[in-house]
C-alpha positions as CSV (number, residue, x, y, z in Angstrom):
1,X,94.2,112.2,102.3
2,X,90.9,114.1,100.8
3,X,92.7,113.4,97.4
4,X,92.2,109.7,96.8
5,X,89.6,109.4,94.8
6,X,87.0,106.9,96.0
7,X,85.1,104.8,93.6
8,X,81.3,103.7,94.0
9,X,80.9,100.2,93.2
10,X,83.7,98.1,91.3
11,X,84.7,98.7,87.9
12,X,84.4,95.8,84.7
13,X,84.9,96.5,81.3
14,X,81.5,97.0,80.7
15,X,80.6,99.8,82.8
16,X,82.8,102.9,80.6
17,X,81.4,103.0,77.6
18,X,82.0,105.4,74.5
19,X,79.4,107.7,74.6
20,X,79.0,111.3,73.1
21,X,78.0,113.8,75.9
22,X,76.7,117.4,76.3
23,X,77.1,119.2,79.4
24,X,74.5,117.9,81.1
25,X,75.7,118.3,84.5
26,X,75.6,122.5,84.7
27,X,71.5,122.2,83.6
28,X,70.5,122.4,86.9
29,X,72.9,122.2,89.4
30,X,72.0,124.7,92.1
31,X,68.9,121.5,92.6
32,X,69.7,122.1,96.9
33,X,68.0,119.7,98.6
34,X,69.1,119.9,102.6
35,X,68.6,116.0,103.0
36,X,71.5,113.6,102.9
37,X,71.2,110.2,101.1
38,X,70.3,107.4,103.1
39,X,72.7,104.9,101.9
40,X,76.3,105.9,100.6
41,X,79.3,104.1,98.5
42,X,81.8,106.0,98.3
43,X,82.8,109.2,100.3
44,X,85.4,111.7,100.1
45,X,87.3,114.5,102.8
46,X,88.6,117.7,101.7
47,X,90.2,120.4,103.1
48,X,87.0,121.4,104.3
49,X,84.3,120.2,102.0
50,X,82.7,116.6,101.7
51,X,81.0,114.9,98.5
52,X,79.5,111.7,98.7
53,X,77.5,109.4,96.2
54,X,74.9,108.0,97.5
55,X,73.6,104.2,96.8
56,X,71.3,105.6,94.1
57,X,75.0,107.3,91.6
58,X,73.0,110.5,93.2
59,X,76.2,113.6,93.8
60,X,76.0,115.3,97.3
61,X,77.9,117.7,98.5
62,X,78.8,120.4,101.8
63,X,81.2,122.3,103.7
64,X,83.2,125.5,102.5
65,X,82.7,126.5,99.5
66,X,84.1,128.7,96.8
67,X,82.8,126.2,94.0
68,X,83.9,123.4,95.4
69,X,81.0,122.3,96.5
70,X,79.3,122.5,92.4
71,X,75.7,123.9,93.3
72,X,76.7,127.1,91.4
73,X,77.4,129.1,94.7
74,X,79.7,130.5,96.7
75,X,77.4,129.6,99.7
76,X,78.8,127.0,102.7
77,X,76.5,124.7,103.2
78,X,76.3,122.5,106.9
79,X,73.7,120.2,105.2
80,X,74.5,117.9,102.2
81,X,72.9,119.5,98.8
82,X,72.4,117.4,96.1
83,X,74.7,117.8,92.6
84,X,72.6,118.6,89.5
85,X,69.6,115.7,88.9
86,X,72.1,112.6,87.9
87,X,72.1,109.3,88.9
88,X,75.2,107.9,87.1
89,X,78.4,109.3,89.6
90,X,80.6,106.5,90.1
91,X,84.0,107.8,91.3
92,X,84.4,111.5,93.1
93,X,87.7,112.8,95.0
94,X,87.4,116.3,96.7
95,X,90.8,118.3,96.7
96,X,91.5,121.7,98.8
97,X,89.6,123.7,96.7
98,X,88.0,121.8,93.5
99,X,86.6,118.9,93.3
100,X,86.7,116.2,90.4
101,X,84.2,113.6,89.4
102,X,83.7,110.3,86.8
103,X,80.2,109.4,85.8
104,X,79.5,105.9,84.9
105,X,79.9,106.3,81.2
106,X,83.4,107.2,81.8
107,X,83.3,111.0,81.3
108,X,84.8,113.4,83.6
109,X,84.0,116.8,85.5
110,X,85.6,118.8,87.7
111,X,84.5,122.4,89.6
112,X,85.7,124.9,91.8
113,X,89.0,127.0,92.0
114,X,91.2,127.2,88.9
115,X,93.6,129.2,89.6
116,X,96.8,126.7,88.4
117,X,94.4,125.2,85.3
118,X,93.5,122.2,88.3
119,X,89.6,121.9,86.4
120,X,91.5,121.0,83.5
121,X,89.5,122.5,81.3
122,X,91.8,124.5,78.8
123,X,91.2,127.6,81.0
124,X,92.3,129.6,84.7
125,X,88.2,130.4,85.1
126,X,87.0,129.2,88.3
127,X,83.1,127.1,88.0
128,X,80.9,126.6,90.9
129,X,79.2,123.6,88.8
130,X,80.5,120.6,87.1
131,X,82.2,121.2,83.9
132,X,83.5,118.4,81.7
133,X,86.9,117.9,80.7
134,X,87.6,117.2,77.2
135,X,85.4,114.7,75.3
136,X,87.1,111.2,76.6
137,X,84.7,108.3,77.9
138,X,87.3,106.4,79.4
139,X,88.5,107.7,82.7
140,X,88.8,104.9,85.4
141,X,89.9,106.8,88.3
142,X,90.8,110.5,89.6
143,X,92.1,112.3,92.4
144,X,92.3,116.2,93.5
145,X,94.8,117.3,95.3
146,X,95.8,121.1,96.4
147,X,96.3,122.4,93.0
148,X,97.0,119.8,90.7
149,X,94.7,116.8,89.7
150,X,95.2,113.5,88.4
151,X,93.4,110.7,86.5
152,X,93.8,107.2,84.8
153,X,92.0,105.7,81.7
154,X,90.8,102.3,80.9
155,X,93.0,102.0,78.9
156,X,96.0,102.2,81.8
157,X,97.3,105.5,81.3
158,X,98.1,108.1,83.9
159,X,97.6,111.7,82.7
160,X,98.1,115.1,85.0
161,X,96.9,118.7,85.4
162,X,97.3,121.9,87.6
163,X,100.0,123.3,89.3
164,X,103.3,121.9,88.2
165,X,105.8,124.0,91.1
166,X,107.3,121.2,92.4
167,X,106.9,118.7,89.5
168,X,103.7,117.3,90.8
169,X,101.9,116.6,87.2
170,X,104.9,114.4,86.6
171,X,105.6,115.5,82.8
172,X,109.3,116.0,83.4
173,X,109.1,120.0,81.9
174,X,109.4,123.0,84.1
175,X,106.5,124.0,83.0
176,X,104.5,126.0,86.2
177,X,101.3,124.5,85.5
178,X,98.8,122.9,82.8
179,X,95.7,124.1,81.6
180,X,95.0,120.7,80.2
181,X,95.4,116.7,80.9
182,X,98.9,115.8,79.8
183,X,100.1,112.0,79.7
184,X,103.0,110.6,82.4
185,X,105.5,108.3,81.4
186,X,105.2,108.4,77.7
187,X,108.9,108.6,77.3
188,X,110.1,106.1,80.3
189,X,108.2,103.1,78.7
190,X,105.4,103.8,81.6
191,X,102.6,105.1,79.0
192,X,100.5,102.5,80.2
193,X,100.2,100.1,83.5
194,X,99.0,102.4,85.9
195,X,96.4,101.0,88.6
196,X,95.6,103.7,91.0
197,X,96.9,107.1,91.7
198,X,96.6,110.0,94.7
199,X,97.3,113.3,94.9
200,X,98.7,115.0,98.2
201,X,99.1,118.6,98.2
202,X,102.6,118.9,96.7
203,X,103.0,115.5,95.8
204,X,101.9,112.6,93.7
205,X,101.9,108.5,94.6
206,X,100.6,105.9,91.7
207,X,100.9,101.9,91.8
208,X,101.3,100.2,88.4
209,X,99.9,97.4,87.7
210,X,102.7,94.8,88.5
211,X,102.5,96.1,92.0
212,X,105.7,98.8,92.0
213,X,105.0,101.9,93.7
214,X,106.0,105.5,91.9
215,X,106.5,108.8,93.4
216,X,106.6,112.4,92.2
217,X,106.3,116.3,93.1
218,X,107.8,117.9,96.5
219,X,109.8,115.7,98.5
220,X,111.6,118.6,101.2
221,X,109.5,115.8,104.3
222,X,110.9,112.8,102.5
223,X,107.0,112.5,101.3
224,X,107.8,110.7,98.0
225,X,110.1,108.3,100.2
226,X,113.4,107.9,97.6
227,X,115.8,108.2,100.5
228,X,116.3,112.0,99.7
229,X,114.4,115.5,100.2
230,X,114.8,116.2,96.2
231,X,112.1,117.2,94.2
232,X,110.9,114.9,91.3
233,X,109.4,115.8,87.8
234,X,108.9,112.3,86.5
235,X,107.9,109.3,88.4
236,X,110.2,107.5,90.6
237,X,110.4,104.0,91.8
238,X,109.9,103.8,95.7
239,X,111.1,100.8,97.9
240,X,113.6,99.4,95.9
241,X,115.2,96.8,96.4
242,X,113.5,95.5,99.5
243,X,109.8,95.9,98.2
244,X,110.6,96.1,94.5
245,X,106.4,95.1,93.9
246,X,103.7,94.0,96.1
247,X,101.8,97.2,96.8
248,X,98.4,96.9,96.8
249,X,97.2,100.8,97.7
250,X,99.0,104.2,98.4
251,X,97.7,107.7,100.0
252,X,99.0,110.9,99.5
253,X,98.2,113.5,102.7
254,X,99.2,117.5,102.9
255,X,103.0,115.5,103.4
256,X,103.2,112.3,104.2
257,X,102.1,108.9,102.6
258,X,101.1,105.4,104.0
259,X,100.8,102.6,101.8
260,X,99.5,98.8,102.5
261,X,101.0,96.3,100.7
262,X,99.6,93.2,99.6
263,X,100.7,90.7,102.5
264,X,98.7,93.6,104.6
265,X,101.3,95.1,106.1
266,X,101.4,99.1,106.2
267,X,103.8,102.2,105.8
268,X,104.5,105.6,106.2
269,X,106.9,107.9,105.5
270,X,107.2,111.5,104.7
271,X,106.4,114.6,107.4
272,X,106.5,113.0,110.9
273,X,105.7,116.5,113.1
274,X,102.4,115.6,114.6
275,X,102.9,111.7,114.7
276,X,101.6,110.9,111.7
277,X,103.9,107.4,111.7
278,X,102.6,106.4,115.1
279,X,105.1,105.9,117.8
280,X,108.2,106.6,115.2
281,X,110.1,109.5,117.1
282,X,111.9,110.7,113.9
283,X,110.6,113.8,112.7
284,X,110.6,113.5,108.6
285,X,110.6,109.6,107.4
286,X,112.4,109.7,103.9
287,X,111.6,106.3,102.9
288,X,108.7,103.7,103.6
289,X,108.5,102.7,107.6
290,X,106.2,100.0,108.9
291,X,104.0,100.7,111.3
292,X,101.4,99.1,113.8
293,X,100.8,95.6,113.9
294,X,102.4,93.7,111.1
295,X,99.5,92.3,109.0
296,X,95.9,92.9,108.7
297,X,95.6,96.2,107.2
298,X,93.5,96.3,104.4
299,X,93.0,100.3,103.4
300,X,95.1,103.5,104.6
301,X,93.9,107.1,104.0
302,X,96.1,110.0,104.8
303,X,95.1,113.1,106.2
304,X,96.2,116.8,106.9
305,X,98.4,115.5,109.9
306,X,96.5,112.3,111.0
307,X,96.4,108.8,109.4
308,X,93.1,106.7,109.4
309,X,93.3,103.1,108.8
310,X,91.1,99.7,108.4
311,X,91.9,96.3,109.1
312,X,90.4,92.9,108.4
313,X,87.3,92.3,109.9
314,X,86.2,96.1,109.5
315,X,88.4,97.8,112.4
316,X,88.9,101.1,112.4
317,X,91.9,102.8,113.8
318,X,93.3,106.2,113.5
319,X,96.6,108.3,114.9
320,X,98.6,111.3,114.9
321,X,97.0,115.2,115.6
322,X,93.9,115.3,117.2
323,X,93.4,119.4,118.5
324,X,90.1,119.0,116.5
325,X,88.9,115.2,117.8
326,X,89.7,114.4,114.2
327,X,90.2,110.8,115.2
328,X,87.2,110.1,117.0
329,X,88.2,108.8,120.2
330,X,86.3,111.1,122.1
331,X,88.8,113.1,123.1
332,X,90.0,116.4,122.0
333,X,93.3,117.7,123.0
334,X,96.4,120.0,120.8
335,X,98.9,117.0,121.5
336,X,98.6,113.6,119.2
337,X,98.1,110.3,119.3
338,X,101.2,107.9,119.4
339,X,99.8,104.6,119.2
340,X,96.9,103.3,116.3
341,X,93.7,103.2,118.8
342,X,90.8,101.6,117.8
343,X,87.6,104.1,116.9
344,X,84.3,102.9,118.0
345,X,80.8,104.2,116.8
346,X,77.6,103.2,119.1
347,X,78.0,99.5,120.4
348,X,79.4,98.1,116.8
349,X,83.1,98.8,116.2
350,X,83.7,96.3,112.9
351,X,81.9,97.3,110.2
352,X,83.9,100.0,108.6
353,X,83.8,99.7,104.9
354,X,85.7,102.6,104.0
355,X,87.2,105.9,105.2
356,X,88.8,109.1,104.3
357,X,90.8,111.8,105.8
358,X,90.4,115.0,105.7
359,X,92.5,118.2,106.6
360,X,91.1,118.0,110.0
361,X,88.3,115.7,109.9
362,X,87.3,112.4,108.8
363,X,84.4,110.4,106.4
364,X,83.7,107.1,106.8
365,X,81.3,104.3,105.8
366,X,80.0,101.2,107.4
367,X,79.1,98.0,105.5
368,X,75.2,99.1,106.0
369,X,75.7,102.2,103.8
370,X,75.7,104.6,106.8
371,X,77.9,107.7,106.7
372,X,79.6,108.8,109.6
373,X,82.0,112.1,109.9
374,X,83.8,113.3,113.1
375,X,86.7,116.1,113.9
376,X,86.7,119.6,112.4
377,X,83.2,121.6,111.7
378,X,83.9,125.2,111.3
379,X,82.9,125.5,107.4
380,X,79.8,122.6,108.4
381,X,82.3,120.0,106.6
382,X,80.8,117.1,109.0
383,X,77.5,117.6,107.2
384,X,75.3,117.4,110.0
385,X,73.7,120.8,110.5
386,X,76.3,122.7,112.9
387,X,79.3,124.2,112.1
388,X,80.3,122.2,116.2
389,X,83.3,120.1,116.8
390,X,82.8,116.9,116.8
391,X,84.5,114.1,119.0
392,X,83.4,110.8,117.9
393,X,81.9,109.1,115.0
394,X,78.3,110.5,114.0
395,X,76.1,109.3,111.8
396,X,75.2,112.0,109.3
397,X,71.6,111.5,108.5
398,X,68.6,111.8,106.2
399,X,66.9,115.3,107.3
């Protein structure tokens, strides 16, 4: 869903480096300009907020806002408004109501509600501007989810904060929730190896590095696909023994997940009530189904209760609910969408570089740097200067 993280450009060795920081970010980060970057890398959906970073590392941001949004309001915004005056964001992941954020020397902020310790800051205080957590320079990767967060290092090691409920920081304790990071696997032999992680709303899903897919948090949809609706603490190996490795990425959504593995074939499994599996009639999935045609997926991102999807080539496809157009077929209706059908922005339809799914709407990037949003627009979420419904693809522009 809105909780993958996205990353900006590809990450070497060479871009984290160890370096001492103040808190730059909160010096001025009510700097609102209602202009959106012309070129963006990465882009991320939340409930009902969007940040982006444009080609330039610039941090922009809109939608609903209670802090999520980091301009150091409490102000929705239906134009994007630039982050504080950096240039240096490479990775940002926008959860329901907080949004975290790496900056290319490896430190890491987060804003917004705090209500479960999700800012991971050693406090419950809500900040409507970016706040950094701890004094680490190596984060790699992050990912907001309802209430908890998690992140990797460089290093390869998974650590979790927030709301703990339903076991979703993964530390094995029935501890309700965590004011600050703590590290996963340290006593299964998993301190290290992790690849990429996403948060759902209940719900964690993380690929180590040998491929296997792990699983952790609420599982009463079958979301963390283990063949069983039981709640896990600690992570737990998915797709044995059929697909023991070969995973290449995993999304979390509100309650389902959809996974490609690495001969590009794709899966889902979890909540099932609005279609979310295509034309798989079984109401809750509890372990990975494939779906759609049997090779040439290449990304998945899960959504509130629709699934967006790329393929080879750049093809874009998208399924499940669709009351708010939120897959961009032009079409707007409260039933859903049983089959993957291709979406198609202007007269090109395969140049989709990247996408992500919102609660009710959708972000996504072509390979020219354009950002496009569609679906859902009543806290201005699409970015484009209405707080109207949108059917189709469009191209949210410089103003």
């Amino acid at each position: 869903m809105r909780r993958q993280g996205i990353l900006k450009t590809p990450v070497t060795v060479a871009v984290f480096g160890f370096v001492s920081m103040i808190l730059l970010a909160a010096c001025h980060p009510g700097f609102a300009i209602r202009e959106a970057p012309v070129a963006v890398h990465a882009a991320s959906a939340g409930s009902a907020h969007s940040v982006v970073i444009g080609a330039d590392g610039a941090l922009w941001a809109w939608g609903d806002n209670i802090g999520q949004i980091g301009d150091s309001t409490a102000i929705t915004r239906i134009n994007p408004v630039r982050i504080g005056f950096h240039t240096d964001w490479a990775y940002v992941s926008a959860g329901t109501f907080h949004t975290a954020a790496i900056r290319s020397d490896g430190s890491l902020w987060t804003w917004g509600q705090n209500t479960h310790g999700q800012l991971g800051d050693g406090t419950t205080s809500a900040r409507s501007a970016p706040v950094r957590v701890g004094m680490a320079s190596n984060w790699y990767s992050v990912s907001a989810g309802d209430r908890h967060t998690v992140a990797i290092r460089r290093d390869g090691s998974l650590w979790a904060w927030g709301s703990n409920e339903n076991g979703q920081t993964g530390d094995g304790t029935g501890v309700f929730s965590r004011i600050n990071p703590v590290q996963i696997g340290t006593g299964m032999g998993l301190a290290t190896g992790w690849r990429s992680v996403s948060a759902g709303d209940r719900h964690t899903v993380a690929i180590r590095s040998d491929g296997s897919l792990w699983a952790w948090g609420a599982n009463n949809r079958g979301q963390l696909g283990d063949h069983t609706r039981l709640n896990r603490s600690v992570p737990t190996r998915i797709g044995l023994p059929t697909w023991p490795t070969g995973w290449r990425s995993v999304s979390a959504g509100t309650s389902h997940t959809a996974a490609v593995r690495e001969d590009g074939s794709l899966f889902v499994w979890g909540w099932n009530n609005q279609n979310q599996f295509s034309d798989n009639p079984i109401w809750d999935r509890l372990f990975p189904s494939q779906i759609g045609l049997p090779t040439g997926w290449v990304s998945v991102s899960a959504g509130g209760r629709h699934t967006v999807a790329i393929r080879a080539g750049g093809l874009l496809w998208a399924w499940g609910w669709n009351e708010f157009g939120q897959l961009g077929t032009s079409t707007q209706s409260a039933g859903v969408q049983t089959q993957p059908i291709q979406i198609v922005a202007g007269l090109a339809g395969a140049d989709w570089y990247s996408v992500s799914a919102g609660q009710d709407y959708t972000l996504a990037v072509r390979t020219d740097g354009s950002l496009w949003a569609w679906g859902r627009n009543n806290r201005g979420q699409l970015g484009d200067g209405t707080t109207i419904t949108r059917l189709s693809p469009e191209r949210i522009t410089t103003r």
